[in-house]
ROROFI-213896 format. One line per 10 residues: their letters; for each residue x, z, y of N, C-alpha, C, CB. Coordinates in nm, 3 decimals, m for minus. Glycine has a CB too. Layout:
<recs>
a	X,Z,Y,X,Z,Y,X,Z,Y,X,Z,Y; ...
</recs>
This chain:
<recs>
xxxxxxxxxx	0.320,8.262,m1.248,0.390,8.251,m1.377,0.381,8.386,m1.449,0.539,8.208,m1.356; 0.355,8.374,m1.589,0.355,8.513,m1.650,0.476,8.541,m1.673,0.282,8.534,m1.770; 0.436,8.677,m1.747,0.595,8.754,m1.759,0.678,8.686,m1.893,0.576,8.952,m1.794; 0.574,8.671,m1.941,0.656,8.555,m2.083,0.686,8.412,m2.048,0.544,8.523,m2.230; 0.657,8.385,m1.959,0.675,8.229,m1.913,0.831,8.263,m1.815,0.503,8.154,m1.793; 0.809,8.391,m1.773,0.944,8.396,m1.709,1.041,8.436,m1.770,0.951,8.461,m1.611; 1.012,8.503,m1.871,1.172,8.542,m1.928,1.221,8.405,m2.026,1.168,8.714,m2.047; 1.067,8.330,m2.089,1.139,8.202,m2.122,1.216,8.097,m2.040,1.057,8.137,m2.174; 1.150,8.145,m1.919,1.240,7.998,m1.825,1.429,8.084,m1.781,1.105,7.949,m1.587; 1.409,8.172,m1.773,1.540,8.260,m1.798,1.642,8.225,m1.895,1.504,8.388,m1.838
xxxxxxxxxx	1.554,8.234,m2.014,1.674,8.213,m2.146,1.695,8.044,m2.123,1.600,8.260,m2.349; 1.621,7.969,m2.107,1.616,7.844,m2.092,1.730,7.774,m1.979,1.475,7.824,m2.059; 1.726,7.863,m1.875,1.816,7.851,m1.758,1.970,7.902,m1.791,1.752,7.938,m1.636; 2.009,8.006,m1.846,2.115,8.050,m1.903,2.173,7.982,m2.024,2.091,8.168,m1.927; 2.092,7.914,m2.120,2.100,7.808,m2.198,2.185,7.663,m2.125,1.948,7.784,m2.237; 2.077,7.626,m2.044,2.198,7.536,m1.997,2.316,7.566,m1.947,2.169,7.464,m1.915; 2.304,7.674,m1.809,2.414,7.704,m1.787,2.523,7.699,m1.826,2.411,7.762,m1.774; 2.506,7.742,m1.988,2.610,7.765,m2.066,2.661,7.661,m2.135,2.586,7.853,m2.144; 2.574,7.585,m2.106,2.591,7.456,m2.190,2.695,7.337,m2.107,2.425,7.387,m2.216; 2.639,7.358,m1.972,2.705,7.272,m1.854,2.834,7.337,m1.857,2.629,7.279,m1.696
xxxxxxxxxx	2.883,7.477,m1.864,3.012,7.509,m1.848,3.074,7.485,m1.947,3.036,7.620,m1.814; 3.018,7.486,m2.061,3.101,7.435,m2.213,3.141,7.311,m2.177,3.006,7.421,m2.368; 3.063,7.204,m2.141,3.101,7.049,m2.126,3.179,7.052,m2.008,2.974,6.939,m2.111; 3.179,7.110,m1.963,3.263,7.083,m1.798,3.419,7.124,m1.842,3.194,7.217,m1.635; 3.430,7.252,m1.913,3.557,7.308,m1.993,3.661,7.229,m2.104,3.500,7.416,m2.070; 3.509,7.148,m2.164,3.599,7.114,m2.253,3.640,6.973,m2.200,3.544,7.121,m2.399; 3.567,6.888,m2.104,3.590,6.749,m2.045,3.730,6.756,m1.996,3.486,6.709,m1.923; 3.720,6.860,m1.917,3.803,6.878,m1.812,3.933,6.982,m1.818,3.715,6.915,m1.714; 3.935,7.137,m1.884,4.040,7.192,m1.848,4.085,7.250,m2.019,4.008,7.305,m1.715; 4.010,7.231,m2.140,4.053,7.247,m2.268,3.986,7.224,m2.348,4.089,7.340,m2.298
xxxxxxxxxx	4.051,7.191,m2.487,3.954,7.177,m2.606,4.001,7.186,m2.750,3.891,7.050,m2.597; 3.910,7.227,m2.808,4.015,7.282,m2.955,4.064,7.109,m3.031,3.876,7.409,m3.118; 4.141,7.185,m3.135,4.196,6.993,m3.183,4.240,7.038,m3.307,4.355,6.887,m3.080; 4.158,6.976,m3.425,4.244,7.039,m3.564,4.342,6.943,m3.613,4.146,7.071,m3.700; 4.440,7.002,m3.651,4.566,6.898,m3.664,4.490,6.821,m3.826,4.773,7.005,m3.688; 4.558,6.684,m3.823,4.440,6.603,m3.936,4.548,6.520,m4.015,4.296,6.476,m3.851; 4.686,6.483,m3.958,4.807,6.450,m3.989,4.917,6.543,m4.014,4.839,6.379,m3.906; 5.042,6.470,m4.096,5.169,6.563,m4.183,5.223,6.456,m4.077,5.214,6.568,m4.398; 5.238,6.474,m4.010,5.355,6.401,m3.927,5.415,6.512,m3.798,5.281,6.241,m3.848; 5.376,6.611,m3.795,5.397,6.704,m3.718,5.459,6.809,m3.787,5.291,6.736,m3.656
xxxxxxxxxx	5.473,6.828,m3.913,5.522,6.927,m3.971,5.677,6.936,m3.968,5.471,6.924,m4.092; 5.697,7.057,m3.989,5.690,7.184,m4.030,5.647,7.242,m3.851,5.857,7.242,m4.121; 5.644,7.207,m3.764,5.604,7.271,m3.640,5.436,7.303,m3.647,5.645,7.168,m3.512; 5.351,7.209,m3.684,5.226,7.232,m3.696,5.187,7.151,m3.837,5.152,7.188,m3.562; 5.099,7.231,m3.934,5.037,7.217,m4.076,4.884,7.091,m4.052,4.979,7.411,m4.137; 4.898,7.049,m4.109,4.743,7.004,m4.152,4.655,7.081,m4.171,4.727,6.941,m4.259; 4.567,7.100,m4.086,4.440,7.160,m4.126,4.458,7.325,m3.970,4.452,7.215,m4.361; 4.583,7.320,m3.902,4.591,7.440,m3.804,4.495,7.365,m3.718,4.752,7.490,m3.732; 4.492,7.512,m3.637,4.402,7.439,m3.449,4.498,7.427,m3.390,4.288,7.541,m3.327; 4.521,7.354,m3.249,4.540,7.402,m3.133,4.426,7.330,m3.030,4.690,7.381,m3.099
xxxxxxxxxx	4.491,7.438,m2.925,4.403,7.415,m2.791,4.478,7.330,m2.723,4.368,7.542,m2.698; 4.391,7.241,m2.648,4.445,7.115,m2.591,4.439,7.141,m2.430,4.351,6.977,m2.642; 4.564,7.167,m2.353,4.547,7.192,m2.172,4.513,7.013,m2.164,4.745,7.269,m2.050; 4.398,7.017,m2.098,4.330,6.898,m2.035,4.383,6.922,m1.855,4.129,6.909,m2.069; 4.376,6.983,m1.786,4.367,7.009,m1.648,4.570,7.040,m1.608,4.235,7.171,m1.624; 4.596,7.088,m1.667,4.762,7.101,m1.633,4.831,6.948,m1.588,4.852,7.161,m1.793; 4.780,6.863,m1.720,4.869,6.752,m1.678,4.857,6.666,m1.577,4.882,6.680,m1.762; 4.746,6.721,m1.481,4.684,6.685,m1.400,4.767,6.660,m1.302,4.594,6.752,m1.380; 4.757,6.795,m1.298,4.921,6.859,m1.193,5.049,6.850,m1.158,4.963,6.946,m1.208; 5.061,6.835,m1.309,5.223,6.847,m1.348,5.243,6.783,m1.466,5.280,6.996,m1.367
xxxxxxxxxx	5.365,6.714,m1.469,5.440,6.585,m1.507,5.394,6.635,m1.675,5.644,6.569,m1.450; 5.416,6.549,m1.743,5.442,6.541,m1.896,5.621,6.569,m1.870,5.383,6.357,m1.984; 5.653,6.666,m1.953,5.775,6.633,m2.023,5.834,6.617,m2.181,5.836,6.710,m1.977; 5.953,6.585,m2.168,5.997,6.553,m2.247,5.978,6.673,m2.347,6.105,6.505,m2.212; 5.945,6.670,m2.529,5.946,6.793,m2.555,5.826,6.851,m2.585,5.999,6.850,m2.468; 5.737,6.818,m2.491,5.603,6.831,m2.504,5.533,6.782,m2.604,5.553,6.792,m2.413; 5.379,6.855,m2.657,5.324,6.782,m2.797,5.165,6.751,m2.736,5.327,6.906,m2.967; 5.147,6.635,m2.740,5.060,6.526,m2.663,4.952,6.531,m2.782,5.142,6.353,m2.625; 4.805,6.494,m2.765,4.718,6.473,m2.847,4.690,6.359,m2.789,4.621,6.567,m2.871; 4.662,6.205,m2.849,4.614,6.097,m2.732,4.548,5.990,m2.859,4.776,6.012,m2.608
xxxxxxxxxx	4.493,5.939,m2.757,4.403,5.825,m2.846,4.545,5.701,m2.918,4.259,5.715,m2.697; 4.511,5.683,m3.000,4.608,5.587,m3.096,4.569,5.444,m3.052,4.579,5.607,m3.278; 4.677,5.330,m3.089,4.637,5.213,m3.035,4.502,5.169,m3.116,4.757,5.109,m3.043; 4.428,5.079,m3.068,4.268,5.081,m3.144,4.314,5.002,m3.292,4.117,4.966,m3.034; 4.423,4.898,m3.342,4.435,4.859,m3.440,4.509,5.018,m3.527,4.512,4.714,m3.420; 4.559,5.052,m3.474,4.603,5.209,m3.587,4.520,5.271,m3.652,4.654,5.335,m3.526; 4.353,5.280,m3.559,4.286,5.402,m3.620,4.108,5.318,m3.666,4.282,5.561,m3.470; 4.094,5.405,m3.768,3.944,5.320,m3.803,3.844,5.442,m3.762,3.918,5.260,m4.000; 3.895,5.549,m3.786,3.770,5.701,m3.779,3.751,5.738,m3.643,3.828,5.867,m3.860; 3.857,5.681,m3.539,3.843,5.768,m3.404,3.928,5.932,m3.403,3.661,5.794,m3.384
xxxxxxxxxx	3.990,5.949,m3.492,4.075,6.105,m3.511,4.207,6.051,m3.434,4.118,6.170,m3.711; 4.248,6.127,m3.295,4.323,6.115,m3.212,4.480,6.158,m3.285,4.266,6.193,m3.096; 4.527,6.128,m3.211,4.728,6.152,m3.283,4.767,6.279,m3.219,4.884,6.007,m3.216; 4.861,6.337,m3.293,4.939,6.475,m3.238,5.053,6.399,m3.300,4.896,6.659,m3.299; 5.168,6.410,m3.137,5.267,6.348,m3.156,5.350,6.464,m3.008,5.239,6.154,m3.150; 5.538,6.431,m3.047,5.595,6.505,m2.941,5.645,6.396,m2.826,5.718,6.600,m3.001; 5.639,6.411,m2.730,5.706,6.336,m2.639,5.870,6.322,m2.613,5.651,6.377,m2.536; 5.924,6.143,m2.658,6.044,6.203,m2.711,6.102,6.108,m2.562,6.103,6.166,m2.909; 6.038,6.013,m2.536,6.127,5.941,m2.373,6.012,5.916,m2.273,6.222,5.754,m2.395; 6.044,5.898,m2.196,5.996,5.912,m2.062,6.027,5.761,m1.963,6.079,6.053,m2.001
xxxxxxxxxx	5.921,5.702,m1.906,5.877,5.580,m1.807,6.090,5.583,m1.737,5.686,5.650,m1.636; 6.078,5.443,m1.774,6.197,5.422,m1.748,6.334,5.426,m1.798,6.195,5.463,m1.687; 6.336,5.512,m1.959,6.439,5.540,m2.015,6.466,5.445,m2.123,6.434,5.663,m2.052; 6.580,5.412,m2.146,6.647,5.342,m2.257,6.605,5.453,m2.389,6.833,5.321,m2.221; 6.557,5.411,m2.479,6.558,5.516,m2.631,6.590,5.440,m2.726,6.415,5.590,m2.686; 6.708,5.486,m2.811,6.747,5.379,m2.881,6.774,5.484,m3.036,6.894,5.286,m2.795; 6.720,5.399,m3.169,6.718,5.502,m3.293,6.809,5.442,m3.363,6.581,5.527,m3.378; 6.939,5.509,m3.383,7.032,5.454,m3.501,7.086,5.548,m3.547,7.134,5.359,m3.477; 7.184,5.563,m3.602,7.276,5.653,m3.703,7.212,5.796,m3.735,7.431,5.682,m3.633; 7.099,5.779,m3.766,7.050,5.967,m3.808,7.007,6.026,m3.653,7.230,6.097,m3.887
xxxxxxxxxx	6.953,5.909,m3.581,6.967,6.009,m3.427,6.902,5.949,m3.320,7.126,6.032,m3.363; 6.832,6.030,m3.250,6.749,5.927,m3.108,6.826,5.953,m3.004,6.578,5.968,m3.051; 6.860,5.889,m2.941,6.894,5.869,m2.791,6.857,5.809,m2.691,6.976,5.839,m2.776; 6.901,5.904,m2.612,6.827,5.834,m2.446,6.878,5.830,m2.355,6.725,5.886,m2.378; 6.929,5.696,m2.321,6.983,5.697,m2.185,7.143,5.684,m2.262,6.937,5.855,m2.070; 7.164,5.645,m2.396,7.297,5.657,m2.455,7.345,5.813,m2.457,7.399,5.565,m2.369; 7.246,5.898,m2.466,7.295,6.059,m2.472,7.175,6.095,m2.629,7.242,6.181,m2.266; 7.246,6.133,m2.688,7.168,6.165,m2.823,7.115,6.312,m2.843,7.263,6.136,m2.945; 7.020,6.296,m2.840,6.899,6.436,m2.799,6.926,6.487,m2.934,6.694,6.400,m2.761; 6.949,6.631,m2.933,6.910,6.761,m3.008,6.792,6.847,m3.073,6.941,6.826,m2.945
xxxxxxxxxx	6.770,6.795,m3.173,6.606,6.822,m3.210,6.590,6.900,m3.323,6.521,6.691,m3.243; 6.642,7.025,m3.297,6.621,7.145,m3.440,6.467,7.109,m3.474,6.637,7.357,m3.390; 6.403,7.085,m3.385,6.226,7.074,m3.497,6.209,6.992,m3.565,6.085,7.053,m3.439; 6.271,6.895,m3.588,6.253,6.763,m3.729,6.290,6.808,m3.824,6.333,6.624,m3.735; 6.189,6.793,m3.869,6.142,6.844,m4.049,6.264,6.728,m4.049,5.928,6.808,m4.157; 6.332,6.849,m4.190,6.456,6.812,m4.293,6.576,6.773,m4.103,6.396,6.602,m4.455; 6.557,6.787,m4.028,6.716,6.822,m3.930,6.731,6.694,m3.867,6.883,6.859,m4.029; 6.760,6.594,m3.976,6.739,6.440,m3.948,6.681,6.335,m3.946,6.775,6.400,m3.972; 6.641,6.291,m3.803,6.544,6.218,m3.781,6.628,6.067,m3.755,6.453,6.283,m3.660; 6.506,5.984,m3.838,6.570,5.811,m3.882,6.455,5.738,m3.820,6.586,5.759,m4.083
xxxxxxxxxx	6.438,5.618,m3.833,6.395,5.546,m3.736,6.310,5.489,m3.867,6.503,5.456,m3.632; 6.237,5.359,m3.841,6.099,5.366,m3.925,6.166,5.249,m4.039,5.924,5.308,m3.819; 6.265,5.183,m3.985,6.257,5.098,m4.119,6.434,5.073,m4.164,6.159,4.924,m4.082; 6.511,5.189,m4.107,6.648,5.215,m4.159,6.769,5.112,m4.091,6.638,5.195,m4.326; 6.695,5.076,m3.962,6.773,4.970,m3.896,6.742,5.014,m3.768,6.739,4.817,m3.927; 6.838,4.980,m3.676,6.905,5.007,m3.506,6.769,4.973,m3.412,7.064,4.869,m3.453; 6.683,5.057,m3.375,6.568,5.015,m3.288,6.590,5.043,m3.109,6.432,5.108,m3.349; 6.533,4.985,m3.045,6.602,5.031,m2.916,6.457,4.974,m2.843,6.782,4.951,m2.866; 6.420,5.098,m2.761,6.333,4.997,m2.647,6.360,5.072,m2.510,6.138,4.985,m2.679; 6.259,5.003,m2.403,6.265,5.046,m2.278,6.135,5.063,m2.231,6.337,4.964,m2.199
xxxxxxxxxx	6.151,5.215,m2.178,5.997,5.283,m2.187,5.923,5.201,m2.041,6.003,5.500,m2.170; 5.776,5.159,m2.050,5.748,5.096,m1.916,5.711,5.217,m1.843,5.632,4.977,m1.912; 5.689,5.198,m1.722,5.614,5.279,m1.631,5.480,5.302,m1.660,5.617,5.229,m1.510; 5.456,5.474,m1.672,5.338,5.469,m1.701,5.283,5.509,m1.830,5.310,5.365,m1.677; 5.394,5.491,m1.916,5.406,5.487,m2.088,5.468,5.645,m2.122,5.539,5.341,m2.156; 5.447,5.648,m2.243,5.539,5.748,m2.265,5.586,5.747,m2.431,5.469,5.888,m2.216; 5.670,5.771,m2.489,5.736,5.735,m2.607,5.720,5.887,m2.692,5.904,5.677,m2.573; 5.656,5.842,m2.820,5.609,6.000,m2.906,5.653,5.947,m3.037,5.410,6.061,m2.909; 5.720,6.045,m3.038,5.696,6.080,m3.221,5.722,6.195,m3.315,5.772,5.996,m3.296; 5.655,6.120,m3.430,5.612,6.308,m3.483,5.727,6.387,m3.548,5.479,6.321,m3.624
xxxxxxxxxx	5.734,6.481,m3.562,5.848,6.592,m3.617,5.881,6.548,m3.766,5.786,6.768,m3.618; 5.798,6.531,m3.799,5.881,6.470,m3.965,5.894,6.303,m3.962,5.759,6.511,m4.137; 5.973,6.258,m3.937,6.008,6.151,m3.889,6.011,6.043,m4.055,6.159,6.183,m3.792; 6.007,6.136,m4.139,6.020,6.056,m4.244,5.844,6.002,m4.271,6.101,6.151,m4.376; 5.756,6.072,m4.216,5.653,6.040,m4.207,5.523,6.066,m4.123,5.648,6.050,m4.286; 5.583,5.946,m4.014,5.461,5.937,m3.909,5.498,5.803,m3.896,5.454,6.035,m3.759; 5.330,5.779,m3.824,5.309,5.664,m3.770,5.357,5.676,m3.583,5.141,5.631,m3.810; 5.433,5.647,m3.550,5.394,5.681,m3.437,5.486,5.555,m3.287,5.435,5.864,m3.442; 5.534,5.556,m3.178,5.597,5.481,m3.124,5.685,5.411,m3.170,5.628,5.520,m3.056; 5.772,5.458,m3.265,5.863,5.345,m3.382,5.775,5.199,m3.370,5.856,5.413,m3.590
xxxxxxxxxx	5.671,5.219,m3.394,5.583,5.119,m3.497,5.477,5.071,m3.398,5.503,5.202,m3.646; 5.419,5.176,m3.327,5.304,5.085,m3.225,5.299,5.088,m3.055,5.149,5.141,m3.264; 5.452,5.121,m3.013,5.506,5.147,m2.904,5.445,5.251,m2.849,5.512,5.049,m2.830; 5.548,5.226,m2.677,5.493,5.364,m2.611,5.357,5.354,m2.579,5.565,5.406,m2.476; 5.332,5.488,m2.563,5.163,5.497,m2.524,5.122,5.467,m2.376,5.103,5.655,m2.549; 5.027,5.478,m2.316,4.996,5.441,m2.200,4.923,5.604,m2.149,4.897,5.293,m2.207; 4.933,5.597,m2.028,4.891,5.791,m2.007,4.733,5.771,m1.969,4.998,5.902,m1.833; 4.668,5.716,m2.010,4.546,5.691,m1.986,4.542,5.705,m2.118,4.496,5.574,m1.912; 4.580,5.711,m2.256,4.538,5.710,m2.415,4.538,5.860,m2.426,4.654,5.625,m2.535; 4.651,5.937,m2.357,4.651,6.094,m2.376,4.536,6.166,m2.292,4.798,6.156,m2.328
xxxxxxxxxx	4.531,6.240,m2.412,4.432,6.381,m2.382,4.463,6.482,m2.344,4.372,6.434,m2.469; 4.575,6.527,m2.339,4.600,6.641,m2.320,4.741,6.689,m2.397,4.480,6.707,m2.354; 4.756,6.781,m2.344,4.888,6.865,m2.423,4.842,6.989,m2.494,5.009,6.922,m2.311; 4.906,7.004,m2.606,4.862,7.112,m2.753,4.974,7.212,m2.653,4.924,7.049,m2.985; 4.970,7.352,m2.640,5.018,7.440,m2.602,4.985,7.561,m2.637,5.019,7.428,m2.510; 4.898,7.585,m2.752,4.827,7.661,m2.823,4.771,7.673,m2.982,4.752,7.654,m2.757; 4.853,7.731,m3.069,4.773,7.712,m3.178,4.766,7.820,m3.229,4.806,7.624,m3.263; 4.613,7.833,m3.241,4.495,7.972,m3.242,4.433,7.980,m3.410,4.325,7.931,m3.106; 4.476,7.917,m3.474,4.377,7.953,m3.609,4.491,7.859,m3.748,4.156,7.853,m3.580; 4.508,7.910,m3.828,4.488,8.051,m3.874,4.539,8.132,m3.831,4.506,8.078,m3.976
xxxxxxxxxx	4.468,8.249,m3.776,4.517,8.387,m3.699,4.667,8.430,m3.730,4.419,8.519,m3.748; 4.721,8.383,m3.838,4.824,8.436,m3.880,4.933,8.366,m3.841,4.818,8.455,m4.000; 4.934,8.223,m3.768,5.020,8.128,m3.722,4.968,8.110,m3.571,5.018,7.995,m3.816; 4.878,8.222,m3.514,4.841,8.210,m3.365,5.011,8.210,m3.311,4.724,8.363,m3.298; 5.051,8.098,m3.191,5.140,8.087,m3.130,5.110,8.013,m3.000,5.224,8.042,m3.206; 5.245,8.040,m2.917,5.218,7.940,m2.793,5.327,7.823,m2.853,5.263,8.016,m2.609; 5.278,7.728,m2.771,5.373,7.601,m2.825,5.453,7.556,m2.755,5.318,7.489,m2.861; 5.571,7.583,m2.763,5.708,7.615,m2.662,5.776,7.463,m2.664,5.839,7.757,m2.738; 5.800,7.409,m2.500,5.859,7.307,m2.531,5.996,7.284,m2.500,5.796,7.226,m2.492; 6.071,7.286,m2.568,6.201,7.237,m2.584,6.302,7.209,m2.449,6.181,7.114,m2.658
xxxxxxxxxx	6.435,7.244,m2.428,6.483,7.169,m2.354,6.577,7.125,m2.441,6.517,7.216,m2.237; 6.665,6.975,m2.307,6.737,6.909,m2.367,6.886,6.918,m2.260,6.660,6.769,m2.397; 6.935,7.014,m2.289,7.072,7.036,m2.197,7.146,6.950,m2.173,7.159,7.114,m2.236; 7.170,6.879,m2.270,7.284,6.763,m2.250,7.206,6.638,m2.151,7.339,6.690,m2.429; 7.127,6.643,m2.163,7.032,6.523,m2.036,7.050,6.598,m1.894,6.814,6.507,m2.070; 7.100,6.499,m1.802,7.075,6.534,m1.679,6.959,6.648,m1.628,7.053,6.416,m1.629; 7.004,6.719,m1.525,6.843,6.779,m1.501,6.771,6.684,m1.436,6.827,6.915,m1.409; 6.634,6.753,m1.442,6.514,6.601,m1.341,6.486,6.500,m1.449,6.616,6.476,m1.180; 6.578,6.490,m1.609,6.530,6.342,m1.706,6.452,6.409,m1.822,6.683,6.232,m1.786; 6.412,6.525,m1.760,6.269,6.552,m1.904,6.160,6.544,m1.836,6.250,6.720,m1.998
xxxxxxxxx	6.150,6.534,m1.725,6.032,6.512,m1.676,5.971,6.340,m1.627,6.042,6.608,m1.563; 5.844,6.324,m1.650,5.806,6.217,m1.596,5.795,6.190,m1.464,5.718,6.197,m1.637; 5.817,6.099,m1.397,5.815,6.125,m1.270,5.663,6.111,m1.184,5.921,6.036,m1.220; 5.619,6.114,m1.060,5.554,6.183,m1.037,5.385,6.036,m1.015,5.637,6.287,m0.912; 5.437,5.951,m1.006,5.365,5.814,m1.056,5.357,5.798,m1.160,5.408,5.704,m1.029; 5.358,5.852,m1.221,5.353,5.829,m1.425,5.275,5.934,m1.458,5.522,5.852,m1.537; 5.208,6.025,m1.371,5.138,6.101,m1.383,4.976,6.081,m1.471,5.145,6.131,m1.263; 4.905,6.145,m1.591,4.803,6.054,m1.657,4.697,6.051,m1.518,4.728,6.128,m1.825; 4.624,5.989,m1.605,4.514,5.958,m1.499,4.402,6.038,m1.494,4.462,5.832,m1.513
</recs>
C-alpha cells in the first residue's frame, strides 16, 4: 500500500469511527432537541435547545417533575416533531383537575412553574383519571396552552425519549433543568416505581 493510500484509509477509518460513536451517543446516551412548541413556557421558549439524557432513564425511575421529550399519540402529530411535556402523575395514581389545581392522590400539587401560577384543565370542567401501569401523565407548563394528557391521555414509556435536563443554546439561557419536588406528597410518590421503568 502506498503512503497516500495509507493516510487515505486513515482519514477514512477515523471518519467512521466518528461516525459510529456519534450514532451510538445519540441512539443511546443523548441528543440535542429544539423546543418547537409554547406549551412549555415560560420554563423553556420556542426555538431553545436542550439535551435529551437517553441512558439515565434507563437506570433510574422517571419522576414526578421531570421534563420528558416522547413521541405523541400517532393521531396528534402529522410532521413526526416529538412533545416536550413535564411529568405531572405517575403509574398508579389518582390525578384529578378541578378548581384552578391538579391533584394527586386527593393532595393538590404545588407548581410555581405554570405560566400565569394557575393551572386549569382543558375544557373548564372536573377531569379525573387513573394513571395505568406503565403510563405516565404530562403536561405542559402553560396549561392554558398545550396539547397534552388532558386530551390524549397518559403516555406509554415506550413513546418517551428521554428526559430534557439541559438547555445549552441560546448561550445566554444555558441551564441545568432542575426538577421539582413535591413536599406535601408522601416520600417514595414522585417516583415511578421500578416496573414502570421505559423500555
Amino acid at each position: 500500500m502506498s503512503r497516500a493510500a495509507g493516510c487515505l484509509f486513515e482519514v477514512v477509518e477515523t471518519l467512521v469511527l466518528t461516525l459510529i460513536i456519534f450514532l451510538v451517543i445519540q441512539n443511546f446516551v443523548a441528543q440535542p432537541y429544539k423546543v418547537e412548541q409554547h406549551s412549555m413556557e415560560t420554563t423553556l421558549l420556542q426555538g431553545e435547545y436542550v439535551l435529551v439524557d437517553k441512558l439515565t432513564p434507563r437506570l433510574d425511575d422517571y419522576s414526578r417533575g421531570d421534563i420528558v421529550v416522547f413521541d405523541p399519540p400517532a393521531n396528534w402529530t402529522t410532521d413526526g416533531v416529538p412533545f416536550i411535556k413535564r411529568v405531572i402523575g405517575l403509574p398508579g395514581e389518582v390525578l384529578e383537575v378541578h378548581d384552578g389545581g391538579v391533584y394527586v392522590n386527593g393532595i393538590r400539587l404545588d407548581e410555581p412553574y405554570v405560566d400565569g401560577g394557575v393551572p386549569t384543565d382543558a375544557n373548564g370542567d372536573r377531569s379525573r383519571w387513573v394513571i395505568p401501569e406503565g403510563e405516565l401523565f404530562v403536561m405542559g407548563d402553560n396549561r392554558d396552552n398545550s396539547s397534552d394528557s388532558r386530551v390524549f391521555g397518559p403516555i406509554p414509556h415506550p413513546n418517551v425519549i428521554g428526559r430534557a435536563w439541559l438547555r445549552y443554546w441560546p448561550i445566554d439561557a444555558f441551564a441545568i433543568l432542575q426538577t421539582p419536588t413535591y413536599p406535601d406528597l408522601s416520600p417514595g410518590s414522585s417516583r415511578a416505581p421500578a416496573h414502570a421503568r421505559a423500555a
